[in-house]
C-alpha positions as CSV (number, residue, x, y, z in Angstrom):
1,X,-50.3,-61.0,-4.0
2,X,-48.6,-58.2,-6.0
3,X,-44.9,-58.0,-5.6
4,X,-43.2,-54.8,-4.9
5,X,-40.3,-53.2,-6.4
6,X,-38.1,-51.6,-3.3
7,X,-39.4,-53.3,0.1
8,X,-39.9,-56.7,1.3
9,X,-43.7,-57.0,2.8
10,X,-45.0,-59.3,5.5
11,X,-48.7,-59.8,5.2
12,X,-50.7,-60.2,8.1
13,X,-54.4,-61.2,7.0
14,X,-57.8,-61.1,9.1
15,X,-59.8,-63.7,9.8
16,X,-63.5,-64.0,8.3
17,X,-66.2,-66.5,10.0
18,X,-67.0,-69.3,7.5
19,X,-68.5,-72.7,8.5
20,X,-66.7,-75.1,6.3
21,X,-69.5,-77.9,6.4
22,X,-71.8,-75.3,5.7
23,X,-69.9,-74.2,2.7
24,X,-68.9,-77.8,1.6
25,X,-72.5,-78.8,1.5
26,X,-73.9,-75.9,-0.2
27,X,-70.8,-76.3,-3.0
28,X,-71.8,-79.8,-3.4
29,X,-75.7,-79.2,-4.1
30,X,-74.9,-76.2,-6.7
31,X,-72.5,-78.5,-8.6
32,X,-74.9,-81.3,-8.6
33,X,-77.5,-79.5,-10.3
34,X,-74.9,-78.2,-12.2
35,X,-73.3,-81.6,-13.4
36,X,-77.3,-82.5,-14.1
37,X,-77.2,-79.8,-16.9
38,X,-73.6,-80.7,-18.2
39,X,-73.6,-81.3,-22.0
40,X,-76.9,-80.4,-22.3
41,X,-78.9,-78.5,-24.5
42,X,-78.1,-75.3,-23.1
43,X,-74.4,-75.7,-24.0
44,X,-73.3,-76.2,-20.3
45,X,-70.4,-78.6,-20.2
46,X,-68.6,-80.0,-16.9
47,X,-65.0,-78.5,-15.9
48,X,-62.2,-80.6,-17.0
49,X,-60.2,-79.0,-13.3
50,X,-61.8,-76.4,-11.1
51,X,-58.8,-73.8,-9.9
52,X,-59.4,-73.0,-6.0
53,X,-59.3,-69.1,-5.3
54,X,-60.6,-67.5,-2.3
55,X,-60.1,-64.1,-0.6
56,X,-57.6,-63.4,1.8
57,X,-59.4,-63.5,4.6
58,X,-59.7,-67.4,4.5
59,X,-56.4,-68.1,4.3
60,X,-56.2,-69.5,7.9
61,X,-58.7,-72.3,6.9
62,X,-57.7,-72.4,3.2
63,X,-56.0,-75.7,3.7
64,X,-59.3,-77.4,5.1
65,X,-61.5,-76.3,2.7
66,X,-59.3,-77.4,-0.2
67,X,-58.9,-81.1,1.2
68,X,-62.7,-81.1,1.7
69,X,-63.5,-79.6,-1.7
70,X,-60.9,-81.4,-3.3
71,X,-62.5,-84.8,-1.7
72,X,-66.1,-83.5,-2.9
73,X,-65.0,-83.3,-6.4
74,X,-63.0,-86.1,-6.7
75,X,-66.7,-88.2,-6.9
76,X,-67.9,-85.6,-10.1
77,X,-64.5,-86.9,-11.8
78,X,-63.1,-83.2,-11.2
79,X,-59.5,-82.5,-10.3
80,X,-58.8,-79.4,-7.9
81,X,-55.5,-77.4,-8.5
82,X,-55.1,-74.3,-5.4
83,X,-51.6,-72.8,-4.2
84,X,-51.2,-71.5,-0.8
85,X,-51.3,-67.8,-1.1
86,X,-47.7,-66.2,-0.3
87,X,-47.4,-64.3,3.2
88,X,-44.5,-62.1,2.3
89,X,-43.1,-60.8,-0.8
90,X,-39.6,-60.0,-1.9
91,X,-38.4,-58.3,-4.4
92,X,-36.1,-59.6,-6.7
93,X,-33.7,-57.0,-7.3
94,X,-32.4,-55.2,-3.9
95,X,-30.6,-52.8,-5.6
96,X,-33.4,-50.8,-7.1
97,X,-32.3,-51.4,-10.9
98,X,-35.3,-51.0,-13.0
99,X,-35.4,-51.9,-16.2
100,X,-37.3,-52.9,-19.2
101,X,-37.2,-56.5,-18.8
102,X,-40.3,-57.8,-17.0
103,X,-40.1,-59.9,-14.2
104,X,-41.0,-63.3,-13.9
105,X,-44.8,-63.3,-14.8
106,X,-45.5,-67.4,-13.3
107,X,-45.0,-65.7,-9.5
108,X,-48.4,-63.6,-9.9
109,X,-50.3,-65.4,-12.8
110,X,-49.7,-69.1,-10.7
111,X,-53.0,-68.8,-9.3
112,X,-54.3,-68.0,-13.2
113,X,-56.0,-71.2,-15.4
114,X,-53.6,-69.9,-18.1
115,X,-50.6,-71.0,-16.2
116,X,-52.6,-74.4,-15.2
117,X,-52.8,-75.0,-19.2
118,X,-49.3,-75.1,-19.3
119,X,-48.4,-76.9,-17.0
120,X,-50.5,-79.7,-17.8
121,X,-51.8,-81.4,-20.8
122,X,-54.2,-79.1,-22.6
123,X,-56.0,-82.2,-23.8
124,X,-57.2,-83.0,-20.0
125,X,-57.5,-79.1,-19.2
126,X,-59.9,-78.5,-21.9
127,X,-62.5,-76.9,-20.0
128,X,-60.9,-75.2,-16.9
129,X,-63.2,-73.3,-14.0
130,X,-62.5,-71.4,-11.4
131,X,-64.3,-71.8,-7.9
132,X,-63.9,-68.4,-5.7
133,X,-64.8,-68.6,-2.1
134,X,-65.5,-65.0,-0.6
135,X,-68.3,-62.3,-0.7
136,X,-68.4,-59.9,-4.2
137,X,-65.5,-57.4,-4.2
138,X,-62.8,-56.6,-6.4
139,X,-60.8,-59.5,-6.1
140,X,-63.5,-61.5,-7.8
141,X,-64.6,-59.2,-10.5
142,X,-60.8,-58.9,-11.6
143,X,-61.3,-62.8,-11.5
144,X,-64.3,-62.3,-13.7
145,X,-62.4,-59.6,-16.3
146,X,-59.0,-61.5,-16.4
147,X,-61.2,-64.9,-17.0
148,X,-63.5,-64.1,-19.4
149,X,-63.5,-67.4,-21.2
150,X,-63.5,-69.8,-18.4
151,X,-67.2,-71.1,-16.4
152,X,-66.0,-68.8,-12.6
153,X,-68.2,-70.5,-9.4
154,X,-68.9,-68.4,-6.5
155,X,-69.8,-69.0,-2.6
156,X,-70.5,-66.3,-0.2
157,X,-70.0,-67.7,3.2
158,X,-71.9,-64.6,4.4
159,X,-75.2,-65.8,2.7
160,X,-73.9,-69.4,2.5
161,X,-75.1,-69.3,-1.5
162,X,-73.3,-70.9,-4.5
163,X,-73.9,-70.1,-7.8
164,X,-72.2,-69.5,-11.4
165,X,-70.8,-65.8,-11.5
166,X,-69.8,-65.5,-14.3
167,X,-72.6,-63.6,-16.0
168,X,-71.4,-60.7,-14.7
169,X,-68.4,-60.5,-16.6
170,X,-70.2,-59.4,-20.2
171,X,-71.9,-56.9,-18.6
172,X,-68.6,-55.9,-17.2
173,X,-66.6,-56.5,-21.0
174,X,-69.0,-54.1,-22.7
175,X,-68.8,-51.6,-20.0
176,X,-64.7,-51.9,-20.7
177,X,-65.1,-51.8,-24.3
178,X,-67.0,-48.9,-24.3
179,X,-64.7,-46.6,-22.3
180,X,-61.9,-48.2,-25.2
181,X,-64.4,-46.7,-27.6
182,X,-63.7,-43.0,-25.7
183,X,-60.2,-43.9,-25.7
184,X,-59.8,-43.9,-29.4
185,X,-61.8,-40.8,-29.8
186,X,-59.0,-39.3,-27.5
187,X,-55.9,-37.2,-28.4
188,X,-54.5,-36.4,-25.1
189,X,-53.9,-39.0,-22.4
190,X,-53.5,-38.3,-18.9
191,X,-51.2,-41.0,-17.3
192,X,-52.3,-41.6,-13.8
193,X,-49.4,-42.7,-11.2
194,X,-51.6,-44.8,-8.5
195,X,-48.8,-46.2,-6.9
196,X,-44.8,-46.1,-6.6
197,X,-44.3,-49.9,-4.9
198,X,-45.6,-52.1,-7.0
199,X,-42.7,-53.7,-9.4
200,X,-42.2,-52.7,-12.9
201,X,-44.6,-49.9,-12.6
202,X,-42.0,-47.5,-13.6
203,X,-41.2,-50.0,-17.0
204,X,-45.0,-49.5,-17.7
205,X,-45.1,-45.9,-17.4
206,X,-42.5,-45.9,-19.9
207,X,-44.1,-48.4,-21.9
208,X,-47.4,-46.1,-22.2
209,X,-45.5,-42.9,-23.2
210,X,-43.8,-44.4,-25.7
211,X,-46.4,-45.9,-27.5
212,X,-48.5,-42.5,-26.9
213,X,-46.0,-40.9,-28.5
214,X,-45.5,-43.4,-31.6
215,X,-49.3,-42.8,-32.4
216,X,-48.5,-39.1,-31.9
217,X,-50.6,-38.8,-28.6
218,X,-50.0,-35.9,-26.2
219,X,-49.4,-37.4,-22.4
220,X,-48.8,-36.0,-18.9
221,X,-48.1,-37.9,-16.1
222,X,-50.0,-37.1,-12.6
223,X,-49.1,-38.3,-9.5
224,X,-52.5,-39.0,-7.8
225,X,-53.3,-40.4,-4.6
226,X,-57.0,-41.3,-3.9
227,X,-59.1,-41.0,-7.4
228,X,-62.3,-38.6,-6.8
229,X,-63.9,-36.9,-9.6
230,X,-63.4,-33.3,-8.1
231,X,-59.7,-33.8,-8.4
232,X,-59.7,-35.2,-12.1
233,X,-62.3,-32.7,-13.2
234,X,-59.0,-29.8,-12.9
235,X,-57.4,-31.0,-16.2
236,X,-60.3,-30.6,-18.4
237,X,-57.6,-30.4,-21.5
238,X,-57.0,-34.4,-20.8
239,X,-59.8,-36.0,-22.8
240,X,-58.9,-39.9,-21.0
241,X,-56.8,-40.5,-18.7
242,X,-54.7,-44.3,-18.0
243,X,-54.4,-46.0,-14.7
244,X,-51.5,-47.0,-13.6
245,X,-52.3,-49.0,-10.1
246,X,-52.2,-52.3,-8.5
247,X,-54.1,-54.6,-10.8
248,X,-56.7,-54.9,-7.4
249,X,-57.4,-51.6,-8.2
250,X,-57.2,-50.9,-11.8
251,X,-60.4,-51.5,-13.2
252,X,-62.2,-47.9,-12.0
253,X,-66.2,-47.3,-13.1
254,X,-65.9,-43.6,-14.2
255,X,-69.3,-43.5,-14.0
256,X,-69.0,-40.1,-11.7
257,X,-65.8,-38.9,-12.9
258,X,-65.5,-36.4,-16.4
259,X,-63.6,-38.3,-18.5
260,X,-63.0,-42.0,-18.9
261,X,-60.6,-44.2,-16.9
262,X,-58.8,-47.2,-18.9
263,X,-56.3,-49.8,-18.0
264,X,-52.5,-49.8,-20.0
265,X,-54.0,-52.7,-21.8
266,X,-57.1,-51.5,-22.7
267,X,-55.0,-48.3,-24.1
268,X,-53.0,-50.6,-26.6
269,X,-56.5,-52.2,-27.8
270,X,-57.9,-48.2,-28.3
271,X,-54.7,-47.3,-30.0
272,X,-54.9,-50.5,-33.2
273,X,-55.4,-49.4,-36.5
274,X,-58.5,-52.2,-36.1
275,X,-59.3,-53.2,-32.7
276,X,-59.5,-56.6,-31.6
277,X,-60.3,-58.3,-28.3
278,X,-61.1,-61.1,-28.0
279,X,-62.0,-61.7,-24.1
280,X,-58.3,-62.1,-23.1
281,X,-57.6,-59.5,-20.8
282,X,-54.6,-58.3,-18.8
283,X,-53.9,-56.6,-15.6
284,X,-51.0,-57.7,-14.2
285,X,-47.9,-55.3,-15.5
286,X,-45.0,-57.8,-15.7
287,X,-47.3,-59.9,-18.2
288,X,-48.3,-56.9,-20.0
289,X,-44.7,-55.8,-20.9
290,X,-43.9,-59.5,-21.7
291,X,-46.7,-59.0,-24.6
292,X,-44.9,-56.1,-25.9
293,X,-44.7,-56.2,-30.0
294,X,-41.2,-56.6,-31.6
295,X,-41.6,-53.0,-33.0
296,X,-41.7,-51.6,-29.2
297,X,-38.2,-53.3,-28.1
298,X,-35.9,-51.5,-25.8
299,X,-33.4,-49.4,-28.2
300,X,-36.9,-47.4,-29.8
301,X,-38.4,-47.0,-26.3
302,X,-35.6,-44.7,-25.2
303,X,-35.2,-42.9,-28.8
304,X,-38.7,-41.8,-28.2
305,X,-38.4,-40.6,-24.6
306,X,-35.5,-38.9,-26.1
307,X,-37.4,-37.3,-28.8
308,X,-36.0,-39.0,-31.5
309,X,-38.3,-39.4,-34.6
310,X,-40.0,-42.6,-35.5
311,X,-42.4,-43.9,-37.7
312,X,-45.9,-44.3,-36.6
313,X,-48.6,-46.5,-38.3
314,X,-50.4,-44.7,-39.9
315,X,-48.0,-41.8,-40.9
316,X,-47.4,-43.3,-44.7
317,X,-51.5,-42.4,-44.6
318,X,-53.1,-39.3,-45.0
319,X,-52.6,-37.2,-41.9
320,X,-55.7,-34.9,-42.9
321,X,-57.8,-38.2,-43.2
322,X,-61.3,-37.9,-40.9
323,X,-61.7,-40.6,-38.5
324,X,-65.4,-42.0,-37.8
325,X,-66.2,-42.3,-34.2
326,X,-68.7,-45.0,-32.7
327,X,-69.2,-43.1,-29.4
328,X,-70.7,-39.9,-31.4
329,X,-71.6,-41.5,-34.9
330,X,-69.8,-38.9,-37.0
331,X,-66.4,-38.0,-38.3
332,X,-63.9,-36.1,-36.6
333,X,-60.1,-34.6,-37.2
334,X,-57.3,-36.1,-35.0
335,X,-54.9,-33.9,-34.0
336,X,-52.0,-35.2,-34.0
337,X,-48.2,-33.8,-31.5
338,X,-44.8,-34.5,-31.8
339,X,-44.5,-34.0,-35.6
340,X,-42.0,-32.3,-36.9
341,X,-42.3,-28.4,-38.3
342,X,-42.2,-28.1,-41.5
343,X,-40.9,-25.3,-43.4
344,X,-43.3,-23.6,-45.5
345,X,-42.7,-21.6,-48.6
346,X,-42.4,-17.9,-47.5
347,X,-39.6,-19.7,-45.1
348,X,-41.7,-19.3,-42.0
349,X,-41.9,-22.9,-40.3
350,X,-44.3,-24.5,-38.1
351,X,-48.4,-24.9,-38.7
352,X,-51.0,-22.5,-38.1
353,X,-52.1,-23.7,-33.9
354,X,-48.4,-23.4,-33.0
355,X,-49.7,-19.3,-32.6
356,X,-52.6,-19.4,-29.9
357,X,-53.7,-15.7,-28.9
358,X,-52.4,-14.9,-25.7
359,X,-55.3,-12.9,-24.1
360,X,-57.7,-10.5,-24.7
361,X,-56.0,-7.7,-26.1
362,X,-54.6,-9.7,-29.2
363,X,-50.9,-10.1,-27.9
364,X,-50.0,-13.8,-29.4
365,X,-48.0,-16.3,-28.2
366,X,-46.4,-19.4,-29.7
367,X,-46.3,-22.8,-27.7
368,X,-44.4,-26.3,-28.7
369,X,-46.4,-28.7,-29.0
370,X,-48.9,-28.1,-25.8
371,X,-52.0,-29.3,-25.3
372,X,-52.8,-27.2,-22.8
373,X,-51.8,-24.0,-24.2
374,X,-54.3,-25.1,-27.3
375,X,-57.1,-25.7,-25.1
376,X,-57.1,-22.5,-23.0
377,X,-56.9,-20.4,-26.2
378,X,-60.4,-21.7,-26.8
379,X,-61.6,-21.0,-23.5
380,X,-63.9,-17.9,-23.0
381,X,-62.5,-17.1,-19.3
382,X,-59.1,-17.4,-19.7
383,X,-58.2,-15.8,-15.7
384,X,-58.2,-12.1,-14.7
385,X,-56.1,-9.9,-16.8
386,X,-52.4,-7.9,-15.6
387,X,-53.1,-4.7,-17.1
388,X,-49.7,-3.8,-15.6
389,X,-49.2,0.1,-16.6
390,X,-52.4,0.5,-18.6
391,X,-54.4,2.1,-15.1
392,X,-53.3,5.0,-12.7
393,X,-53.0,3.6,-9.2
394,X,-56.1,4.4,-7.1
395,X,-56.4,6.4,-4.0
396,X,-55.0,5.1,-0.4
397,X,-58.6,4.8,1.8
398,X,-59.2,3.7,5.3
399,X,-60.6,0.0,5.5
400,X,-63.2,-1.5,7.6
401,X,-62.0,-2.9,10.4
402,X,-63.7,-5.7,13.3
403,X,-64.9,-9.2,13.0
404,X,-67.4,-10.6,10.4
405,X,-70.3,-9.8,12.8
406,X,-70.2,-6.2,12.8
407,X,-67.4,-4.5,10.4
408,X,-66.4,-0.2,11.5
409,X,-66.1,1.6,8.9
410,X,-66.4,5.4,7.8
411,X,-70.3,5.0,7.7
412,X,-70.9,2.8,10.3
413,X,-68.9,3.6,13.5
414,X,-69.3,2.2,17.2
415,X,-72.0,4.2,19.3
């Protein structure tokens, strides 16, 4: 469960129908058609320790099932790891100090086979596997996404079906790389604020606006409550926009929305010189902060909130340099905000779009740095114009008067 960052939380879970026998004998008859295939041809090999995960609404039985899974696997030679999912949540610091330093990462990644490498020998965890008991919802894709390089085993107690579920996940990796692939074309970021409990979701914000501003990336931060497309489709000058959410949640198909939705780590793989994933993926905030490079540490976070100048890779390069993008198969020109102005020879300083025209009459106008100001100074309808002074007032008239149905007016008066 996610830990929050001001309240203590008491969770009260539901309880889903599940037959265990039912479940423990379709488990077994997958895995022994499974185990027939192991080191086969096909490249299958059998799970070294199968990590038990199941959704929250078997918790009240999650005890049983273990000891009866854990006794089923124990004849394939398999061991079973599983920890009791927490029914509160604390937060560590009561006084509301947040800082940079993550928290302790091992309290939400215990249930992950990362932490199960390290806490045994990696020469008997060679081949670790998940087994996920629960319907398909978000809980198991993020399984899928976070998981990528691990076998992930399924059962449904609604269809009583077991199976291997983790095909899904490429399908899911090149749907993620491909909104990365928008993210690079993209110049300003919207960062979206989907929740104000989780802990060290405030470090994380800060985390993505500095390195948005290091690669000389315009942001704004929006506080959002439920995502819908009509509400994202206002800011038309954001060209992708970063969720910041519970990891549950994070992972959004933007299939319906205008611009493309990405996860704070999928931003930092958009934003490398050369990108490069390799299947590890992250959701969960405190981990992602603990990954942070040695050139983000605290002391240049806060000089670039501040304003302060830094250098960016890249910036040693030529700015003017065209950039080839995969998503449209042809070069384009990166802007590029927060540079400084420099002054030119005929002692005027600042570059040519720091003067947008104003509206329609030529007035001009110069904005700092705004990405919005840019993009409605390309629009056509740029809002209804003042004309304030420029046209005589007109005549006081009588109105119409009366309801919708039937309006009185000069012309048209009651019989």
């Amino acid at each position: 469960m996610t830990r929050t960052s001001r309240l203590p939380v008491i969770y009260v879970f539901g309880h889903k129908p599940c037959d265990i026998s039912t479940c423990i004998a379709s488990i077994t008859t997958f895995f022994q058609e499974y185990l027939s295939a192991a080191n086969g041809e096909d490249g299958t090999k059998k799970p070294d320790v199968i990590l038990l995960k199941y959704d929250v609404g078997y918790t009240y039985i999650a005890d049983t099932l273990h000891s009866r899974i854990e006794e089923t696997f124990s004849t394939f030679g398999i061991k079973t790891l599983y920890q009791r999912t927490p029914t509160k949540t604390v937060p560590v610091n009561t006084n509301i100090n947040i800082s940079l330093q993550p928290q302790n990462s091992q309290h939400h990644d215990a249930h992950s086979v990362t932490s199960v490498q390290t806490s045994e020998s990696s020469a008997e965890l060679s081949n670790p596997a998940l087994l996920y008991i629960g319907g398909e919802n978000l809980t198991l894709i993020n399984l899928l996404m976070t998981h990528g390089l691990s076998d992930v085993f399924s059962y449904d107690p609604s269809t009583n079906t077991a199976g291997l579920a983790s095909g899904l996940s490429n399908r899911l990796l090149m749907r993620r790389y491909a909104a990365v692939q928008h993210a690079r074309d993209a110049d300003v970021f919207g960062i979206l604020v989907g929740t104000l409990g989780v802990s060290s979701y405030l470090p994380l914000i800060r985390h993505i606006r500095a390195l948005l501003t290091r690669h000389r990336k315009k942001s704004y931060t929006i506080s959002v409550g439920k995502l819908n497309p009509s509400k994202l489709a206002n800011f038309l000058e954001i060209e992708c926009f970063v969720i910041v959410a519970c990891p549950e949640n994070s992972v959004i198909e933007a299939k319906e929305f205008l611009r493309p939705i990405i996860t704070p780590f999928e931003l930092e793989v958009a934003l490398q010189s050369t990108p490069k994933w390799t299947g590890h993926y992250v959701l969960n905030f405190e981990t992602l902060l603990a990954e942070v490079p040695e050139g983000m540490e605290i002391d240049k976070i806060n000089s670039s909130e501040n304003g302060v100048e830094e250098e960016c890779e890249g910036d040693d390069q030529d700015t003017d340099r065209p950039l080839f993008s995969l998503v449209t198969g042809t070069y384009r020109q990166a802007k590029r905000y927060g540079t400084e102005e420099k002054p030119q020879l005929n002692g005027v300083s600042g570059p040519d779009s720091a003067v947008v025209l104003r509206n329609q009459d030529s007035a001009v106008a110069k904005v700092s740095d705004s990405a919005a100001a840019m993009f409605l100074g390309t629009r056509t309808y740029q809002g209804l114009e003042t004309r304030i002074g420029e046209d005589a007032p007109s005549v006081l008239e009588q109105g119409r008067s009366g309801i919708a149905r039937g309006y009185r007016d000069v012309d048209h008066k009651d019989e």
